[in-house]
C-alpha positions in Angstrom: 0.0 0.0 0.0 1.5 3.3 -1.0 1.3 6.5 1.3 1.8 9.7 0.0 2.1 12.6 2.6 0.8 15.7 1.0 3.4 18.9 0.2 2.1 21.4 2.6 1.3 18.8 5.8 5.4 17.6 5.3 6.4 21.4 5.5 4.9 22.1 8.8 6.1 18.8 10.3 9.7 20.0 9.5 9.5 23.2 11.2 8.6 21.1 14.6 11.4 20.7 17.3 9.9 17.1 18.3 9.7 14.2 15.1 6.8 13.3 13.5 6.6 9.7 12.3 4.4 7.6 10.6 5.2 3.4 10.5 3.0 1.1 8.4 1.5 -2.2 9.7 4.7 -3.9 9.0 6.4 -1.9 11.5 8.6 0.0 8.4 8.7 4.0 8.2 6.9 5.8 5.2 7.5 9.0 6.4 9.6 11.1 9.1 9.8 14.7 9.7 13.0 16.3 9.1 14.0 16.4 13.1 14.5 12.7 12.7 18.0 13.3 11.5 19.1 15.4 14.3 17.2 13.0 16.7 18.0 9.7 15.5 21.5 10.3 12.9 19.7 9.4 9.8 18.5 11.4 7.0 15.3 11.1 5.9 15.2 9.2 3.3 17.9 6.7 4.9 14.6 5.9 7.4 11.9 6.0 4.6 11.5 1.7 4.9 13.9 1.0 7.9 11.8 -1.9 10.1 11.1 0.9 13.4 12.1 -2.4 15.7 16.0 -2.3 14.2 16.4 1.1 15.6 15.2 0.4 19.0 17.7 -0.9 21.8 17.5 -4.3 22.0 16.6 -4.3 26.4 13.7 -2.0 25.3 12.1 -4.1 22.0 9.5 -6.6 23.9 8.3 -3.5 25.9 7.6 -1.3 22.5 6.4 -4.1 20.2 3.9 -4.6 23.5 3.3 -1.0 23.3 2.9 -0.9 19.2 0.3 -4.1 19.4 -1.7 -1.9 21.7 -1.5 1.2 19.8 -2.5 -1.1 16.7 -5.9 -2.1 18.8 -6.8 1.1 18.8 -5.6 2.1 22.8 -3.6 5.3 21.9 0.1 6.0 23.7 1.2 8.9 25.5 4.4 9.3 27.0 5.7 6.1 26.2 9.3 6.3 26.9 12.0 4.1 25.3 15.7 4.0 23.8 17.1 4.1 20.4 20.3 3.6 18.7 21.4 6.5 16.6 23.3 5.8 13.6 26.5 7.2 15.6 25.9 4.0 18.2 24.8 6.3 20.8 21.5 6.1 22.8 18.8 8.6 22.8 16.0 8.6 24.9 12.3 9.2 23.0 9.2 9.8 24.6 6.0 9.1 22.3 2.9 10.1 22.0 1.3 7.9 18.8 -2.2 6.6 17.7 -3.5 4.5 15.4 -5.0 5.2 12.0 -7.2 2.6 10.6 -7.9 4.8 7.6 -4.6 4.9 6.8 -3.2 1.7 8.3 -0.4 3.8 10.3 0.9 4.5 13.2 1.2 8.0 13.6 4.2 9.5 16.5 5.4 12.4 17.5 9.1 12.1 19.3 10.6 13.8 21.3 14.2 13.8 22.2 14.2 13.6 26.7 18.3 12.3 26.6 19.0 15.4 28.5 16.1 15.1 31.0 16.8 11.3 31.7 20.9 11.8 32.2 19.4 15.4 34.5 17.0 12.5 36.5 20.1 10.2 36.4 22.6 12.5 37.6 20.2 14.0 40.7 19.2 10.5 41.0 22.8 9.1 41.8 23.4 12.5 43.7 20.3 11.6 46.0 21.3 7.9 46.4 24.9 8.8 47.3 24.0 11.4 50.0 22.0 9.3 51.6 23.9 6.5 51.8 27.2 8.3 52.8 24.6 9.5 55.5 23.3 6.1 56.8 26.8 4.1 57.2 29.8 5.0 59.1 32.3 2.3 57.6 33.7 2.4 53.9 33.3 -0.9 52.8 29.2 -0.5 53.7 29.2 2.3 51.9 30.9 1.3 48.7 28.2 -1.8 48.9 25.6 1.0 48.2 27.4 2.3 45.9 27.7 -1.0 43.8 24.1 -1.0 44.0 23.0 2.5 42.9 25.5 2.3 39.8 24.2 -1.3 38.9 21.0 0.4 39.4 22.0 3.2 36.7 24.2 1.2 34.2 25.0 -2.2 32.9 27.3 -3.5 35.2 28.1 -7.1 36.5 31.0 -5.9 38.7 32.4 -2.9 40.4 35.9 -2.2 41.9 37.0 0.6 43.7 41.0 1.2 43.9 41.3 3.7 46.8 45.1 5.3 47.4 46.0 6.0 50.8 48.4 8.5 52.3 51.4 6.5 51.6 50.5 5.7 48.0 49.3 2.2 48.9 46.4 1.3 46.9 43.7 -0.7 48.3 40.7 -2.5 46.4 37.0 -3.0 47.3 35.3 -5.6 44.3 31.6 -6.4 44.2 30.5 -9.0 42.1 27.0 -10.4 40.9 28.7 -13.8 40.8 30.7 -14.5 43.7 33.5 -16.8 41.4 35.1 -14.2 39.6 38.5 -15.3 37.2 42.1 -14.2 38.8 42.6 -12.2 36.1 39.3 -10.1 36.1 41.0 -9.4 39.7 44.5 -8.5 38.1 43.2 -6.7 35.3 40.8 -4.4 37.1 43.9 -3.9 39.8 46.3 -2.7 36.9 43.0 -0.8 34.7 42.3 1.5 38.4 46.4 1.9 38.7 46.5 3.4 35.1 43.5 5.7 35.6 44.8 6.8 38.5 48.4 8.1 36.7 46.8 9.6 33.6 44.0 10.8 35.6 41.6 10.3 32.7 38.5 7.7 31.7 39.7 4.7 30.1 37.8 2.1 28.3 38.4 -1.4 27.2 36.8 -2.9 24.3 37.2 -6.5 23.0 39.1 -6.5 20.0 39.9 -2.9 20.3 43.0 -3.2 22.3 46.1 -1.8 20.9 45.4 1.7 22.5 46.0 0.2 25.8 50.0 0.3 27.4 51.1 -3.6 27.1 50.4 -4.9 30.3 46.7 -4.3 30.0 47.1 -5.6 26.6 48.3 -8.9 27.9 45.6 -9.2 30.8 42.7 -8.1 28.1 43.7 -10.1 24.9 40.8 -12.7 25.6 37.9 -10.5 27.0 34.5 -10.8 26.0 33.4 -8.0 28.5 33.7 -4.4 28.5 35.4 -2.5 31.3 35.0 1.3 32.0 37.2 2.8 34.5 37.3 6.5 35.5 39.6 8.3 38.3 37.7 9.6 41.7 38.8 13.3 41.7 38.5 15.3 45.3 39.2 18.3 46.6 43.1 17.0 47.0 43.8 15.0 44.2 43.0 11.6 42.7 41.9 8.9 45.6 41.2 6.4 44.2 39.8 5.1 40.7 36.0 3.5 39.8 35.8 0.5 37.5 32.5 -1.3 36.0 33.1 -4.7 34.6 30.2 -4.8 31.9 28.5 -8.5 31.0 29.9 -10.8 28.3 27.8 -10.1 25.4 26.9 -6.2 25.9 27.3 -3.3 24.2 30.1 -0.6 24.7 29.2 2.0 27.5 27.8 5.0 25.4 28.9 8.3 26.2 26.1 9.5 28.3 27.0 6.3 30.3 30.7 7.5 30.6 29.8 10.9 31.3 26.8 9.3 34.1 29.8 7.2 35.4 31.9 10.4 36.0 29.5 12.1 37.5 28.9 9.1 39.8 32.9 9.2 40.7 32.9 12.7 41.7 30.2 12.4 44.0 31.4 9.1 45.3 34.8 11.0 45.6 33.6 14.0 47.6 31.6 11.2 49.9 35.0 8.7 50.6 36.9 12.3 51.1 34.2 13.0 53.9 34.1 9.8 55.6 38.1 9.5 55.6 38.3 13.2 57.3 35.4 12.0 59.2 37.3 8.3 60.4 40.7 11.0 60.8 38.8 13.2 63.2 37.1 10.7 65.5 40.3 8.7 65.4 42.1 12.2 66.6 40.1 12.5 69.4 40.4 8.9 70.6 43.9 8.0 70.1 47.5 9.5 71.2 48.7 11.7 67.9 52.9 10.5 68.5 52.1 7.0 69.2 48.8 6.0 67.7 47.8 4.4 70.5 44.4 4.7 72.5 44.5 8.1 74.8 43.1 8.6 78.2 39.8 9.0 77.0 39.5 5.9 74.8 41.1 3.7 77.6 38.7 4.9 80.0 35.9 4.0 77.9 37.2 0.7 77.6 38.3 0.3 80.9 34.3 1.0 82.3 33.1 -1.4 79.8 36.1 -4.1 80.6 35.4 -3.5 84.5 31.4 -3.6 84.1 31.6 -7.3 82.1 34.2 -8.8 84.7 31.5 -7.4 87.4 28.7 -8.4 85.8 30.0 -11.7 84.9 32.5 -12.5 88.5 35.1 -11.9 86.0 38.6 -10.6 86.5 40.9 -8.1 84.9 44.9 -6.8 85.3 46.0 -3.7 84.8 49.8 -2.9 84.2 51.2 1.0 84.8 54.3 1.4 82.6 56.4 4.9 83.4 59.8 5.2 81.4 63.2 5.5 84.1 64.8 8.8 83.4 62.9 9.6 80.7 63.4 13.7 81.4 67.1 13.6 81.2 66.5 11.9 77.5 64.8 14.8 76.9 67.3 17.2 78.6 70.2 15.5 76.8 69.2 15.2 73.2 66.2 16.8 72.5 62.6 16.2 72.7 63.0 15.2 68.7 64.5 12.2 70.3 62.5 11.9 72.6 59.2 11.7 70.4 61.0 8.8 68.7 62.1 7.0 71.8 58.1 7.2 73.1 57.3 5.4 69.2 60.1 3.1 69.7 59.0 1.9 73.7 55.5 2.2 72.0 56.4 -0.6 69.7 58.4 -2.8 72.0 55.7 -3.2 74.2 52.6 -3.7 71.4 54.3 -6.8 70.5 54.1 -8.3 74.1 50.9 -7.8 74.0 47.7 -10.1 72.8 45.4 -8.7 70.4 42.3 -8.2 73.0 44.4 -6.4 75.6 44.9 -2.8 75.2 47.6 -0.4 75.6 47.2 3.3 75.7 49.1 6.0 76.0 48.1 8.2 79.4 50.3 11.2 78.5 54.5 12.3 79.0 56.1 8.6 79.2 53.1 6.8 80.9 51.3 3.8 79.6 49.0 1.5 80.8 47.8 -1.8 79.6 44.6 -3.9 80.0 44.6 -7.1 80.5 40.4 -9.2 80.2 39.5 -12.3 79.5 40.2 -13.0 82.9 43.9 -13.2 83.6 44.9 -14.7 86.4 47.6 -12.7 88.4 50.7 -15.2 86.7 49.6 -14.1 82.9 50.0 -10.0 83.9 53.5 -11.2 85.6 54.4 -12.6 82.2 53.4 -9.6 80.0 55.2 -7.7 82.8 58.5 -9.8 82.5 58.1 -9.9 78.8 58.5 -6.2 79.1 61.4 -5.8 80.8 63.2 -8.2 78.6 61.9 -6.4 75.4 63.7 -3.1 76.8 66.6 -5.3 77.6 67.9 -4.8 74.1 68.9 -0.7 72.8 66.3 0.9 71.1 67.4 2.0 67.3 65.6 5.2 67.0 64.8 6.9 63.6 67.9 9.8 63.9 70.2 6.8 64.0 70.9 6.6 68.1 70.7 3.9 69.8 69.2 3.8 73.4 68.9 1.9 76.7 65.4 2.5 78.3 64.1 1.0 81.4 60.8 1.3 82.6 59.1 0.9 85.7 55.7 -1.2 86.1 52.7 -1.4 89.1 50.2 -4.1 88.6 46.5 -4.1 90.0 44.1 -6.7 89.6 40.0 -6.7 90.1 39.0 -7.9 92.3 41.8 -8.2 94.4 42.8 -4.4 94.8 39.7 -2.8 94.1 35.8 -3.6 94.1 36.1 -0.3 91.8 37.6 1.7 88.5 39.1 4.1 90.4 40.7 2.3 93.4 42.0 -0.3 90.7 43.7 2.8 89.3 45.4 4.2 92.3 46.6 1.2 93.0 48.4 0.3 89.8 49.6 4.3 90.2 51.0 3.4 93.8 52.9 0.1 92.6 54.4 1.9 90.0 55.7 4.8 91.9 57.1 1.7 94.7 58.5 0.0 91.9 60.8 2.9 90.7 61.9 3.7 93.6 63.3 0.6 93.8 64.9 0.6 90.3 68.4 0.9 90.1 69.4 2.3 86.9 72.7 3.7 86.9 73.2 5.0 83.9 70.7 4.7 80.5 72.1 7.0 78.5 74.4 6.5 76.1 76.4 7.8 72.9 74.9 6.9 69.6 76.5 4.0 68.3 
């Protein structure tokens, strides 16, 4: 059946922003207005007979061949949204409004090009989604499990790694996978892919077949693909942190444009939300911890000292705690400086973490006191071993940063609950008495000595 559009009707459906278009009951185009070719790539007379479905992306085809059966019963559309390929391979998003003419046997359309209203509602979408996820968890790794789920959520993604880069330059990596046995090289490749965004400091993508852009090592690692990756560097307010990949699924379609420039958009938010939880983690870490040492402060051990002595009351329990003070720590400083001194503190720090077990606790009170926590309840031989173990670890000079070499000799009171205490604070006073008895029994000549 031939259709002829008459001369003056074609000339006002060219001077219309949105397309007008008209498809036969074998789903072919007999006519399109002239914004088809800034729409959808093609000219007009390249769509005059093009099968409407071949156009369409493939996820969206059983929804509009739904969608043109029920036009063709005569239930008109409006606002019927779906994607099509342009003749560049890019995506554009079309909302219809079309109706059926049993006259003419056509479907008659107008389209209208929302690409830049979905990728707006995308964008503030992702921004919502981010916010409020950086919001409702206080550790990293929960929060970059939302943020596998809002991307996947917004783009075709089987997998998603994020390469963060600490203050050292080490470079840690969080993967999320839909299948939880993923190859050892995905692993490798998607280590090297965030390294190599991270040092150009642009987007890269990788394409099967489409490999010799890529430096060699990537080349080796991606020679067999059948999925696309898309990798693009988190940018914050000090530099690149860090670098986002997506590992598309075997059989898809390159990542479009808009989907890079989506995925960009999703790093810099995701960027700005890491930076505020790591300043965040810094901050709340400052406040609980010794800044020389690292170790807990006063504050943090007396929080876990009250919790520590309610369970071992609670549950007839028992706990130890050891005072440590340093022997003529003040004549260290006096002598070579309190540069050295600061590095003496790290060094004793260190000495005695590694007598320690991992549940006990040592903190740093302030000057050249510290004070460990023994639970699990000790009995008063395993705080006399930690206690030996001590001594004999200060046995040996300390080799200090500046290249000295130091003898250090500390002085230690032990208190035990219930033993020398029914509270906190009597348990404190007297580890702080057997301390003081135990350097005044010290005999310590002489500690200090040249650098060797």
């Amino acid at each position: 059946m031939e259709h002829k559009i008459s001369a003056p009707i074609a000339s006002f459906t060219d001077l219309l922003l949105d397309a007008v278009c008209m498809v036969d009951v074998h789903g072919r185009f007999v006519y399109v207005s002239a914004a088809c070719e800034r729409i959808f790539g093609y000219t007009q007379e390249e769509m005059i007979g093009m099968a409407m479905l071949d156009l369409v992306a493939p996820a969206d085809r059983q929804r509009t061949i739904a969608a043109a059966q029920a036009i063709m019963n005569g239930h008109a559309q409006v606002h019927f949204e779906n994607r099509y390929t342009r003749k560049d391979g890019r995506l554009v998003h079309i909302m219809w409004s079309a109706r059926w003419s049993a006259t003419d046997q056509l479907r008659v359309a107008v389209a209208r090009d929302i690409t830049v209203l979905k990728q707006a509602q995308a964008k503030q979408a992702a921004l919502y989604a981010i916010s409020e996820a950086a919001h409702a968890t206080e550790e990293l790794p929960a929060l970059l499990q939302h943020i596998h789920q809002i991307v996947c959520e917004l783009l075709p993604a089987c997998g998603l790694i994020v390469s963060l880069q600490d203050e050292h330059g080490q470079h840690f990596h969080h993967a999320h996978h839909e299948q939880e046995d993923t190859p050892a090289t995905h692993a490798a490749l998607a280590s090297l892919l965030c390294e190599e965004v991270q040092r150009n400091g642009s987007a890269l993508l990788i394409e099967p077949g489409r490999l010799a852009s890529l430096p060699p090592a990537l080349q080796a690692l991606a020679g067999k693909l059948l999925e696309y990756w898309l990798a693009v560097p988190l940018q914050a307010s000090r530099g690149i942190i860090g670098a986002l990949a997506l590992q598309g699924g075997q059989g898809g379609t390159a990542y479009t444009e808009q989907e890079q420039d989506l995925l960009q958009f999703v790093a810099k938010q995701l960027a700005i939300a890491i930076e505020r939880k790591q300043l965040h983690s810094r901050m709340r870490f400052m406040a609980m911890h010794d800044e020389l040492t690292r170790l807990p402060n006063r504050r943090l051990f007396h929080d876990r000292l009250q919790t520590a002595f309610a369970r071992a009351h609670r549950q007839d329990g028992r706990l130890s705690l050891l005072f440590i003070d340093l022997n003529r720590f003040k004549l260290i400083n006096d002598h070579y400086g309190h540069a050295c001194g600061d590095l003496l503190l790290q060094a004793v720090a260190g000495r005695i973490r590694d007598c320690l077990r991992e549940t006990d606790t040592l903190a740093r009170l302030g000057g050249d006191e510290f004070v460990v926590l023994v639970e699990n309840n000790p009995l008063p031989v395993d705080a006399m071993l930690i206690e030996q173990k001590i001594h004999a670890a200060l046995a040996t000079p300390l080799q200090l940063g500046d290249g000295r070499r130091l003898h250090i000799s500390v002085s230690i009171g032990v208190a035990h609950y219930p033993e020398h205490g029914e509270s906190m604070q009597q348990l404190l006073r007297h580890a702080d008495r057997a301390m003081y008895v135990a350097k005044s029994r010290s005999l310590t000549p002489d500690y200090l000595h040249a650098p060797e």
